[in-house]
C-alpha positions in Angstrom: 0.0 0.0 0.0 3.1 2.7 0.3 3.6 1.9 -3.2 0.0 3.0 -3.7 0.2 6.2 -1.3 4.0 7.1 -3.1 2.0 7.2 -6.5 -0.6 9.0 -5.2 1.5 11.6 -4.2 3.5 12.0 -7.3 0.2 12.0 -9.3 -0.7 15.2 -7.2 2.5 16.9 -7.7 2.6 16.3 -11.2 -1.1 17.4 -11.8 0.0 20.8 -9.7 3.2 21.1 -11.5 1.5 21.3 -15.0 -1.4 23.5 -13.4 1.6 25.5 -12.2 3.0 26.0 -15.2 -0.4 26.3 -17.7 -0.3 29.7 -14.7 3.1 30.9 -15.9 2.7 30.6 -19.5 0.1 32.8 -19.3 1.7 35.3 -17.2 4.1 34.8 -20.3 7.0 33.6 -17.5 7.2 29.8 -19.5 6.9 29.1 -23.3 3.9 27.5 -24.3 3.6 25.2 -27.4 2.0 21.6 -28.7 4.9 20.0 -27.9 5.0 21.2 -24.4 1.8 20.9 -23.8 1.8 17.4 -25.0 5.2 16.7 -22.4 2.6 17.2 -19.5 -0.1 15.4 -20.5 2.0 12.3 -21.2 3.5 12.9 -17.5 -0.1 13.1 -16.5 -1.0 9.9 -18.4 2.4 7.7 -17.3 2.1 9.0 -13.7 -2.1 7.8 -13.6 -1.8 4.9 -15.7 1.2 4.0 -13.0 -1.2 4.8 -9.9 -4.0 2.2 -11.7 -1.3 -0.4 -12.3 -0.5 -0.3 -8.8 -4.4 -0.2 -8.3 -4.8 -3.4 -10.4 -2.0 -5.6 -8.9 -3.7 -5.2 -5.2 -7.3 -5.2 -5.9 -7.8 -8.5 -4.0 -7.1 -5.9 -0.9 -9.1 -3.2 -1.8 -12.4 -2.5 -0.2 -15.1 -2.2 -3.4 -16.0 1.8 -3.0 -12.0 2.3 -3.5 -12.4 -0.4 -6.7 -15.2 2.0 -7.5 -12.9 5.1 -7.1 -10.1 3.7 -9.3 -12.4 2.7 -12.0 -13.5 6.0 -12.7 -10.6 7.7 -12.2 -8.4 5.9 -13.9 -10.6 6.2 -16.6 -10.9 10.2 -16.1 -7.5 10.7 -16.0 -6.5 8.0 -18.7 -9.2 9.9 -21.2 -9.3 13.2 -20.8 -5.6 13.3 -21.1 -4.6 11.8 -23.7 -7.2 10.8 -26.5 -9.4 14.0 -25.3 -7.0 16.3 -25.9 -5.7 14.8 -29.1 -9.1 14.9 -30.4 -9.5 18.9 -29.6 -5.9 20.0 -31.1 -7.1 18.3 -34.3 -9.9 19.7 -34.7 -9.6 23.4 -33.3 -7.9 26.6 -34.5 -6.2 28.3 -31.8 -3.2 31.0 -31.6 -0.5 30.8 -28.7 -2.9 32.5 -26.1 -6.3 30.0 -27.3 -3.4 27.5 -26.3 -2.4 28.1 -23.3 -5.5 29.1 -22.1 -6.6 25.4 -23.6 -3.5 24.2 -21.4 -4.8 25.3 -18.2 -7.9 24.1 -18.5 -7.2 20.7 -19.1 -4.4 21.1 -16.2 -7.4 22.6 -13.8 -10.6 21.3 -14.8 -10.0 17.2 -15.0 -8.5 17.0 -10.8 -11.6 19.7 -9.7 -14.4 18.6 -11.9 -13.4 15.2 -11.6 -12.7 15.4 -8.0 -16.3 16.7 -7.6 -17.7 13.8 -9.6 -16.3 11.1 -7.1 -17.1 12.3 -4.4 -20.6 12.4 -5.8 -20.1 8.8 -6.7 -19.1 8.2 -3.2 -22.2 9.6 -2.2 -24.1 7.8 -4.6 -22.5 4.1 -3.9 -23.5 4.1 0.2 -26.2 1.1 -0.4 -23.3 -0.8 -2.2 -20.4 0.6 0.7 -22.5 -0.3 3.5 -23.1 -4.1 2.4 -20.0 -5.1 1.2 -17.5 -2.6 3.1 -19.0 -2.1 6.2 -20.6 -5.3 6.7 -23.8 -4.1 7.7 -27.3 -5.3 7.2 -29.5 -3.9 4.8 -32.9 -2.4 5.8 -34.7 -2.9 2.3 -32.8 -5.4 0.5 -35.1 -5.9 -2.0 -34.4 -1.9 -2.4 -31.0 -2.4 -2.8 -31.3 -4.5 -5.0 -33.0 -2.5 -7.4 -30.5 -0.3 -7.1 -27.9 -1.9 -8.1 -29.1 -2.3 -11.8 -30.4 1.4 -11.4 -27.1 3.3 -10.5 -24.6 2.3 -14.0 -27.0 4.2 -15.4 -27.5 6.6 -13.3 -23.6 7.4 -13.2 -23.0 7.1 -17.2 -25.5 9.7 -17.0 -23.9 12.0 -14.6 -20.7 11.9 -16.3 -22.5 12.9 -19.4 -23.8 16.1 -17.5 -20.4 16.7 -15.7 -18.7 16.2 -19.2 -20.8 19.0 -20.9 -20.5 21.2 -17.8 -16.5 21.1 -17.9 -15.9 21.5 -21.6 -18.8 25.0 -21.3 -16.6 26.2 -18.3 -13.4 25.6 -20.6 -15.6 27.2 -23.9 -16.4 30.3 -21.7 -13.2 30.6 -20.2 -10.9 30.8 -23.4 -13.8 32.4 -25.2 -14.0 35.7 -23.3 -10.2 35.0 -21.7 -8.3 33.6 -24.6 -10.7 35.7 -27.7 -11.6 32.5 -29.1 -14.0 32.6 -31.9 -17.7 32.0 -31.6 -17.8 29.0 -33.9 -14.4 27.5 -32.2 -16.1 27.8 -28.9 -19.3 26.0 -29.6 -16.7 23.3 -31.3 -15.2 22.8 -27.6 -18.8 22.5 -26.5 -19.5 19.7 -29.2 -16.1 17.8 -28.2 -17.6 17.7 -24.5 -20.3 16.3 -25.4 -18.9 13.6 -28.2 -16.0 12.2 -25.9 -18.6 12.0 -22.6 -20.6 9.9 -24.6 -17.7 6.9 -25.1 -17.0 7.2 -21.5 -20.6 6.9 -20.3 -20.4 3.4 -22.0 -17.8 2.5 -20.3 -19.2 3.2 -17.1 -21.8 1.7 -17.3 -20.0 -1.9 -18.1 -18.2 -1.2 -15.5 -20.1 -0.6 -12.8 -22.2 -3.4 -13.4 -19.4 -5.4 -13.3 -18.4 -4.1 -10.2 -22.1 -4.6 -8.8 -22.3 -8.3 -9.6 -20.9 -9.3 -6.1 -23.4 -6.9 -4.6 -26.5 -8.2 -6.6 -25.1 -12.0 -5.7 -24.4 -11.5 -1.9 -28.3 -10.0 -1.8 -29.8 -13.0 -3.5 -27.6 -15.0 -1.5 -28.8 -14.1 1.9 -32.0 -12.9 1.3 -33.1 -15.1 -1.6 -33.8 -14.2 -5.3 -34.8 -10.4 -5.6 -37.4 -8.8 -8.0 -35.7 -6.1 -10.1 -36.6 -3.9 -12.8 -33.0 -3.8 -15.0 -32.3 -3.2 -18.7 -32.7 -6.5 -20.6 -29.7 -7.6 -22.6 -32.2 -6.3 -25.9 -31.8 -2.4 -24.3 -28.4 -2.6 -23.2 -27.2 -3.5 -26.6 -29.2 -1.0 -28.2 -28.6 1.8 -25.9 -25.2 0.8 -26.1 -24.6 0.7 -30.1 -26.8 4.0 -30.6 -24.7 5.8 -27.8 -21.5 5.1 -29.6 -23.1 5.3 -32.9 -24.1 9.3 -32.1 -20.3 9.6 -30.6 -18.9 8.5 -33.7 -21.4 10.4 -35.5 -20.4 13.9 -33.5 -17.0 13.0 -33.6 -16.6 12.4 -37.5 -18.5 16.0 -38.0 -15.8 18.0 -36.4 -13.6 16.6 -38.9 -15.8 17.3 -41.5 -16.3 20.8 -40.1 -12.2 21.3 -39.6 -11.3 20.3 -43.0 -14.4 22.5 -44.5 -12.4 25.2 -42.7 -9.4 24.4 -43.6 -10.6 24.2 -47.5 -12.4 27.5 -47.2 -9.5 29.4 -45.7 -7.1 27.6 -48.3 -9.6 29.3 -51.4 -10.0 32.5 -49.2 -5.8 32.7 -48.8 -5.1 32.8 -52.5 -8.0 34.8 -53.2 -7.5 37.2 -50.9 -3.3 37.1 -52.1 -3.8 37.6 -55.6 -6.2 40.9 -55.0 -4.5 42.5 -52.4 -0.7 42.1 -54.2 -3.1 43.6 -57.3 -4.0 46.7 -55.3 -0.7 47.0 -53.9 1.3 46.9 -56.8 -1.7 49.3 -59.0 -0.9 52.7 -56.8 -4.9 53.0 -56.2 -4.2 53.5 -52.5 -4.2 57.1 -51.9 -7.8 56.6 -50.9 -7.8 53.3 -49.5 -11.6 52.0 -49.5 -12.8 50.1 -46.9 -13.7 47.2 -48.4 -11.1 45.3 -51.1 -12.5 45.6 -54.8 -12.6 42.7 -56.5 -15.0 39.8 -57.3 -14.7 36.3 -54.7 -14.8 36.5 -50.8 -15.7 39.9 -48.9 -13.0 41.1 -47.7 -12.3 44.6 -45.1 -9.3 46.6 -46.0 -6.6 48.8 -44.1 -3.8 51.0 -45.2 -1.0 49.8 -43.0 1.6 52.9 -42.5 4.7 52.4 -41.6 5.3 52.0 -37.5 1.2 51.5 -37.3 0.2 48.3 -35.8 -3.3 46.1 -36.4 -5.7 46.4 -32.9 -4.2 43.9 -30.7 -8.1 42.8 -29.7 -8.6 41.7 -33.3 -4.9 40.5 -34.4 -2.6 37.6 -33.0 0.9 38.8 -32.1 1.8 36.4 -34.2 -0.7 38.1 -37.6 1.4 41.0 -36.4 5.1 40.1 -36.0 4.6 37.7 -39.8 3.4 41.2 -41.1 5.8 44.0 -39.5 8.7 41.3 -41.2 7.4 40.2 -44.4 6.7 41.8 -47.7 3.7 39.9 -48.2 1.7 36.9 -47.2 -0.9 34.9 -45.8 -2.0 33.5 -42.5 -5.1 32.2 -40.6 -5.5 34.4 -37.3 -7.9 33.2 -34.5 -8.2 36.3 -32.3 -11.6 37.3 -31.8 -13.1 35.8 -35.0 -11.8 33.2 -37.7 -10.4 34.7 -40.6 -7.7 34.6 -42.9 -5.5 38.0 -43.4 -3.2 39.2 -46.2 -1.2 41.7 -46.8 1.5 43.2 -49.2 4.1 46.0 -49.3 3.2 49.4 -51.3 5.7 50.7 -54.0 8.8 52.5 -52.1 8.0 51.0 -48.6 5.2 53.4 -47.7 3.5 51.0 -46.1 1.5 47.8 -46.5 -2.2 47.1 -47.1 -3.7 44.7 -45.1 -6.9 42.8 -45.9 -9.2 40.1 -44.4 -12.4 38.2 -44.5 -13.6 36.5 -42.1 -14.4 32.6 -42.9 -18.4 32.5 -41.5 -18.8 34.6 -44.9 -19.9 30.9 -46.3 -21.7 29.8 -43.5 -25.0 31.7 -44.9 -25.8 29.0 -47.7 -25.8 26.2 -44.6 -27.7 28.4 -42.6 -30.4 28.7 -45.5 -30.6 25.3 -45.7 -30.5 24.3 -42.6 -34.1 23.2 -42.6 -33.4 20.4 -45.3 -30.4 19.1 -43.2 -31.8 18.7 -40.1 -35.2 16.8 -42.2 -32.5 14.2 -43.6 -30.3 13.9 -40.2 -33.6 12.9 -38.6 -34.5 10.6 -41.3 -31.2 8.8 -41.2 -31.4 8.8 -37.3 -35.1 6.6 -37.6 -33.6 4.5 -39.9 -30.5 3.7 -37.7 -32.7 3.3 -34.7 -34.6 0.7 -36.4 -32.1 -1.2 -37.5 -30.6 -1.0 -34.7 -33.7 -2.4 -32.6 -34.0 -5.6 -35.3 -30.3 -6.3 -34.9 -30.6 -6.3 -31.1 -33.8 -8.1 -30.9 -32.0 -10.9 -33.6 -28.8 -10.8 -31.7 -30.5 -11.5 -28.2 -33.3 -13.9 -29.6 -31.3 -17.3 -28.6 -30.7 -15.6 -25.2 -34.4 -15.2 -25.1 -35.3 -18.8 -26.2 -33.1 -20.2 -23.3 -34.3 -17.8 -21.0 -38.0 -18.8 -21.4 -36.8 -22.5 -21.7 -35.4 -22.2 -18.0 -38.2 -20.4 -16.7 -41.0 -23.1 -18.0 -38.6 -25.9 -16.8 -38.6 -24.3 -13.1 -42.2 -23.3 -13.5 -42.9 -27.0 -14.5 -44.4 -26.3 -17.8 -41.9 -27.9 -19.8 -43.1 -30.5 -22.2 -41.2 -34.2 -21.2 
């Protein structure tokens, strides 16, 4: 158990350590970077998956609410530190502050919302802790009973809510802290609830694992109990249509990144080839606001020389690749999603600067919006039934030597 309690410990430093420093990168007192950020969450991961090893290897001497308390934390920590994250830098746009702002909330928000999750679920498992830790004798056992096939549910579903909750704190938090874009925010809402959805699962076959002993130590000593659970049918549909929606959600922010990615490409060279075109044509003693020119709508701004771009609406970055380059390109997250280009006036004058932002060709979804959500539901009906005929044909055997048992005990079975 020192083993354990030595883990432990260097879990908690760790997890402070990479808090810590998420705290000084924004203070700008420590770089920040994907390959720093992904240094601590691989210490994060190494050190937890150590603590469950250790976990594993003595189960035989752990009471079953600490069993309980490993499961789902090892599962918290193991997921939404490493395959969580992994997911959300591949589908997100975010500068150097959107980062570390990202950083610190995976460094603060997995130990304090998870932390308030178990000790929920410590709360929540007393029926289960007072039978089989503390030995004591059950009042209703029939209740308890019953709630042993109610509470996997009952915890995929909090971890759903707890899920969501986390990912809208993180949303708001490098939304109005780190200027993350509108659309990029409701895309960290949509990763919350996509992953929480995989995890639910898992909880749920876990914990009724975990509850079997419970469930066989009541029938046991207080005979056979009635209980209303899930049949085999429901779990295996509520099962395949949970991950089926997870996989759905989680394939669309691909599809959604890589529409970005395809827009900003076409907006980039558009946007290259027309501003180098006013540049090099002398038109810019009146600069107008807006730059001329069929293809995306673009703003426009005569740059002079030792002027910068507002700081609100600009990356540092946007800025330093413009005050050092002639011309160029570049996506910039701050404030809105956009893609921003620029090119150097005859006899260094100055530089004019122009930039659309990318939701110019969200309009056409929007107006059709009513057709896709008429087809998404369709598709959904039509994968819920199949799903209910493949569960009910999967389970059918089970059925047939379910209802075989119960007529041989009932003595109804034909000789």
């Amino acid at each position: 158990m020192s083993q354990i309690a030595a883990t432990l410990y260097a879990v908690i430093v760790v997890i402070a350590s990479a808090a810590a420093y998420a705290a000084l990168s924004l203070l700008d007192l420590a770089p920040m970077s994907i390959p720093i950020l992904s240094a601590w969450l691989a210490s994060l991961v190494l050190t937890n998956l150590a603590l469950v090893y250790l976990l594993w290897r003595k189960r035989a001497y752990l009471s079953l609410t600490k069993k309980m308390l490993g499961v789902l934390w090892g599962v918290i920590a193991l997921w939404y530190w490493l395959p969580a994250p992994i997911y959300y830098l591949l589908t997100m746009n975010l500068d150097t502050l959107q980062l570390k702002w990202t950083a610190f909330a995976y460094f603060w928000e997995v130990p304090v919302v998870g932390g308030l999750f178990l000790v929920l679920a410590v709360a929540l498992f007393k029926p289960a802790r007072n039978l089989m830790d503390r030995k004591l004798v059950p009042a209703d056992p029939a209740a308890d009973y019953r709630w042993t096939l109610r509470h996997p549910v009952v915890m995929a579903a909090l971890i759903v809510v707890f899920t969501i909750l986390g990912y809208a704190i993180g949303a708001l938090q490098i939304h109005f802290l780190g200027l993350l874009p509108t659309i990029e925010a409701f895309k960290n809402l949509v990763h919350g609830i996509t992953i929480s959805l995989f995890v639910a699962v898992f909880f749920y076959l876990s914990l009724s694992a975990l509850l079997e002993p419970v469930r066989a130590q009541i029938a046991s000593k207080y005979g056979p109990q009635a209980g209303v659970g899930p049949t085999t049918e429901q779990r295996i549909f509520g099962m395949s249509l949970t991950v089926m929606l997870g996989t759905i959600a989680l394939a669309s922010l691909f599809v959604l990144q890589a529409a970005q990615h395809i827009m900003g490409d076409y907006a980039a060279e558009d946007l290259q080839q027309r501003t180098t075109a006013l540049a090099q044509s002398g038109r810019t003693a009146a600069v107008p606001s807006t730059l001329p020119g069929p293809g995306a709508p673009a703003s426009l701004t005569l740059l002079l020389p030792g002027q910068e771009l507002d700081p609100g609406a600009f990356s540092p970055e946007t800025q330093q690749l413009i005050a050092t380059h002639d011309q160029g390109t570049v996506r910039d997250t701050r404030r809105d999603l956009k893609m921003v280009s620029w090119a150097s006036l005859p006899g260094s004058v100055g530089k004019v600067v122009s930039y659309t932002l990318l939701t110019y060709s969200y309009g056409p979804l929007t107006q059709r919006a009513g057709g896709l959500a008429i087809a998404a539901a369709f598709v959904l009906t039509l994968t819920v039934g199949i799903l209910t005929y493949a569960s009910r044909a999967v389970t059918q055997a089970l059925r047939s030597l379910t209802n075989g048992v119960r007529q041989i005990d009932s003595g109804q079975a034909d000789e």
